[in-house]
C-alpha positions in Angstrom: 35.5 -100.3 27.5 32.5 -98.0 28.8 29.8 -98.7 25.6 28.5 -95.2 23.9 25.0 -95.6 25.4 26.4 -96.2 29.1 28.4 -92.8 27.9 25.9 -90.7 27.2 23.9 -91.9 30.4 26.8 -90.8 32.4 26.8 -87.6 30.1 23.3 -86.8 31.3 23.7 -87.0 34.8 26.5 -84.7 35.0 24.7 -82.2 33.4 21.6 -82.7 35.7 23.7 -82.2 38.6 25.6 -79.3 37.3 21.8 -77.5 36.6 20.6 -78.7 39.9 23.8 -77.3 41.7 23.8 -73.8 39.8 20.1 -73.1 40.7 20.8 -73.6 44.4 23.6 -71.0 44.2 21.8 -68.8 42.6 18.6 -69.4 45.5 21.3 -68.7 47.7 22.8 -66.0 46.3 19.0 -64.1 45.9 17.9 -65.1 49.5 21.5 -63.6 50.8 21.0 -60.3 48.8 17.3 -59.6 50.1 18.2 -60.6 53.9 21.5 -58.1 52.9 19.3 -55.6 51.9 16.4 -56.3 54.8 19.2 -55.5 57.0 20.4 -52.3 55.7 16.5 -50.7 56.0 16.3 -51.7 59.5 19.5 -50.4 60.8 18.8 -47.2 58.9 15.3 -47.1 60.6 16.1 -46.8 63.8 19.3 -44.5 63.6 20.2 -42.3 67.0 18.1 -39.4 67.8 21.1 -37.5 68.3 22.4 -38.0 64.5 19.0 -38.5 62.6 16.9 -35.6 63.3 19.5 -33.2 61.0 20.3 -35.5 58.4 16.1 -36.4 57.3 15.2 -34.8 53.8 12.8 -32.5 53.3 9.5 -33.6 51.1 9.1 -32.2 48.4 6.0 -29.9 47.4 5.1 -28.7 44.3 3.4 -25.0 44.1 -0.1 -25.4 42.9 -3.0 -23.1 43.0 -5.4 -23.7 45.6 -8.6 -25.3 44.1 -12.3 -23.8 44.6 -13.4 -19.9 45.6 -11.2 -17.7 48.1 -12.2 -15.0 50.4 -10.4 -12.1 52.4 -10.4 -14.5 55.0 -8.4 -16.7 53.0 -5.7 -14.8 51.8 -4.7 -13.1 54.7 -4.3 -16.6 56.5 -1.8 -17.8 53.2 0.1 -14.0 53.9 0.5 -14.3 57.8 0.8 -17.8 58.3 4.4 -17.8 55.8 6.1 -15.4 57.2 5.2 -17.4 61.0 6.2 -20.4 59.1 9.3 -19.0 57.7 10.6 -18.0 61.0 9.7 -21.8 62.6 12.4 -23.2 60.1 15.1 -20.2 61.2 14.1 -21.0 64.8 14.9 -25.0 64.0 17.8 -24.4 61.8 19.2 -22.5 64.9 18.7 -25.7 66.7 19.9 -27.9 64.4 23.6 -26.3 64.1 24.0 -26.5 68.0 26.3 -29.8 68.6 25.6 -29.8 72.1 21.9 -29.4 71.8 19.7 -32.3 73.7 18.7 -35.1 71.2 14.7 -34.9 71.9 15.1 -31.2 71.1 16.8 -31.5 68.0 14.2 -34.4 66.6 11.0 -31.6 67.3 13.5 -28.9 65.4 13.7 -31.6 62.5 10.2 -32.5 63.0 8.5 -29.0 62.9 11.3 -27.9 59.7 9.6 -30.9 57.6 6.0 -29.7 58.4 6.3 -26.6 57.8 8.6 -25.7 55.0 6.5 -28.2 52.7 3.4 -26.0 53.6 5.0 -21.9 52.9 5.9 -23.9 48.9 2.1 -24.7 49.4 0.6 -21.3 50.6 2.9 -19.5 48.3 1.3 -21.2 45.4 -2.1 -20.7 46.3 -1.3 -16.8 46.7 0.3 -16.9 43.3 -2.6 -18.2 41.9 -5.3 -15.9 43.5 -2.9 -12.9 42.3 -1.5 -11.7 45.7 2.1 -11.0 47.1 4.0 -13.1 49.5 4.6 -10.6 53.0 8.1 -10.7 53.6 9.1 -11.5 57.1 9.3 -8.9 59.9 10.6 -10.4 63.3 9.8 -6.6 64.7 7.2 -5.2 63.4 4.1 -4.5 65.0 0.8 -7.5 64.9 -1.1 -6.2 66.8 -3.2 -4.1 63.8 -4.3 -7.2 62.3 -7.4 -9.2 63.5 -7.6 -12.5 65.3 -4.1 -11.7 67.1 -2.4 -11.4 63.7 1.3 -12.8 64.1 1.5 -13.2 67.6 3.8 -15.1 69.2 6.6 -14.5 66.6 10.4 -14.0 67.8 12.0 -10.9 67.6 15.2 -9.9 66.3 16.9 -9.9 69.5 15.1 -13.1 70.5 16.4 -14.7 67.6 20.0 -13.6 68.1 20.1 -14.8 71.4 18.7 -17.9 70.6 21.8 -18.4 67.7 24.5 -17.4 71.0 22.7 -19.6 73.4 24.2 -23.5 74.1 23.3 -26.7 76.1 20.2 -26.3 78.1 19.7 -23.0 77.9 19.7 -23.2 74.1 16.8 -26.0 74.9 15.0 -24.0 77.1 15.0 -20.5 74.9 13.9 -22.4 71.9 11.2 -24.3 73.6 9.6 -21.6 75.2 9.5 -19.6 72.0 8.1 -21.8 69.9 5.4 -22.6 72.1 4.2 -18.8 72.3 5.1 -19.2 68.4 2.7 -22.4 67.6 0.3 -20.6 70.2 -0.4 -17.8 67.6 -0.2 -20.3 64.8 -3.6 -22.2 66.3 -4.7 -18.9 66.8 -4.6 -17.3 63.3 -5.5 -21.0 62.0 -8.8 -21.4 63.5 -9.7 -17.9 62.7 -9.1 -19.1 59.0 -11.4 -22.0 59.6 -14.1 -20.1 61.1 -13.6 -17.5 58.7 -12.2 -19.0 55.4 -13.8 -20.3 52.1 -11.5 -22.1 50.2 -11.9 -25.8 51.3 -7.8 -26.5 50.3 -6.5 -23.8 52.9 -9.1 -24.6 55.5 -8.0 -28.2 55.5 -4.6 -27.1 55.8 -5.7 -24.8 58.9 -7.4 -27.4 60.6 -4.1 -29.7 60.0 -2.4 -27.2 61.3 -4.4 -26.5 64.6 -4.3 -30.8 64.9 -0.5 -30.9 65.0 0.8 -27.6 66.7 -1.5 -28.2 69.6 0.0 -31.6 70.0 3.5 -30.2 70.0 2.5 -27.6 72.7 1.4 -30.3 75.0 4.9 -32.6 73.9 6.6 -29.0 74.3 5.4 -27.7 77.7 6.3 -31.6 78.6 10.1 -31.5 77.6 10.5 -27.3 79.7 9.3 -29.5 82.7 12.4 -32.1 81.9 15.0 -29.8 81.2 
């Protein structure tokens, strides 16, 4: 018969072994989880062009007064440049709805919605703070009163509605060239704000905004000539 000290030896090692195997499982268990879930960020990284561009959220932007002094200057940049914004998004949401519409076009559509819509929250903030109206959008009414080229380049109603009807590469095409005559009088009324501006929050923004639409004119006029 085993002796109670030769029991309690065995006793001992049993439970050793029983720790010793649980904590592997669970190593195993933690190392399978965080390679599961290393998986799952990379495949959703990289979806297809073709599907991602529509489904990306928005940021999010809180409406906040603009800090430090504003000018005439300043205002009248905040006033123009939403309405211009504004249409941008319509123009991309136009886009974005076309099932047919080339991939490339419908990731700068998703691309210039998420800029922009971030930065009308933004301006209309700053304008509530300094005490001024929002303009309400005017696809046909008449720029060419206010200085520095005013809203130039902006769609107009017909434009837009024949953008909605268009498909396939002519869709591509339509919305391509208008947005480039679009971002051109975006830089235009944007460096006019930084020459002219004195609140430091909406120049920034102005020179941001000069930085990124000329890109998208060069990646713009690049895509007409592959179409």
């Amino acid at each position: 018969m085993m002796s109670k000290h030769a029991m309690k030896a065995g006793l001992g090692a049993l439970a050793l072994a029983a720790t010793l195997s649980l904590a592997a499982c669970a190593d195993d268990t933690d190392a399978g989880g965080m390679g599961g879930m290393g998986g799952m960020a990379s495949s959703s990284a990289a979806p297809s062009s073709s599907t991602a561009a529509p489904s990306s959220p928005e940021p999010s932007v809180a409406k906040t007064p603009a800090s430090g002094p504003q000018n005439d200057a300043d205002v009248m940049f905040a006033q123009m440049m939403i309405p211009h914004h504004q249409q941008a998004v319509e123009m991309s949401d136009l886009m974005l709805a076309k099932a047919d519409a080339d991939p490339r076009i419908l990731t700068l559509a998703q691309q210039i919605k998420a800029a922009q819509a971030p930065e009308i929250t933004q301006m209309t903030g700053w304008l509530e703070g300094w005490g001024f109206k929002v303009q309400p959008m005017d696809n046909d009414m008449d720029h060419s009163g206010h200085a520095g080229s005013g809203m130039d380049g902006m769609m107009s109603e017909t434009d837009m509605k024949e953008l909605e009807a268009a498909s396939g590469a002519d869709a591509s095409r339509m919305f391509l060239e208008g947005m480039v005559k679009h971002h051109e009088g975006a830089v235009e009324m944007a460096q006019a704000e930084v020459s002219d501006g004195e609140n430091p929050d909406a120049i920034k923004l102005a020179e941001a905004i000069v930085t990124t639409q000329q890109q998208e004119i060069t990646d713009m006029k690049d895509l007409l000539t592959q179409l």
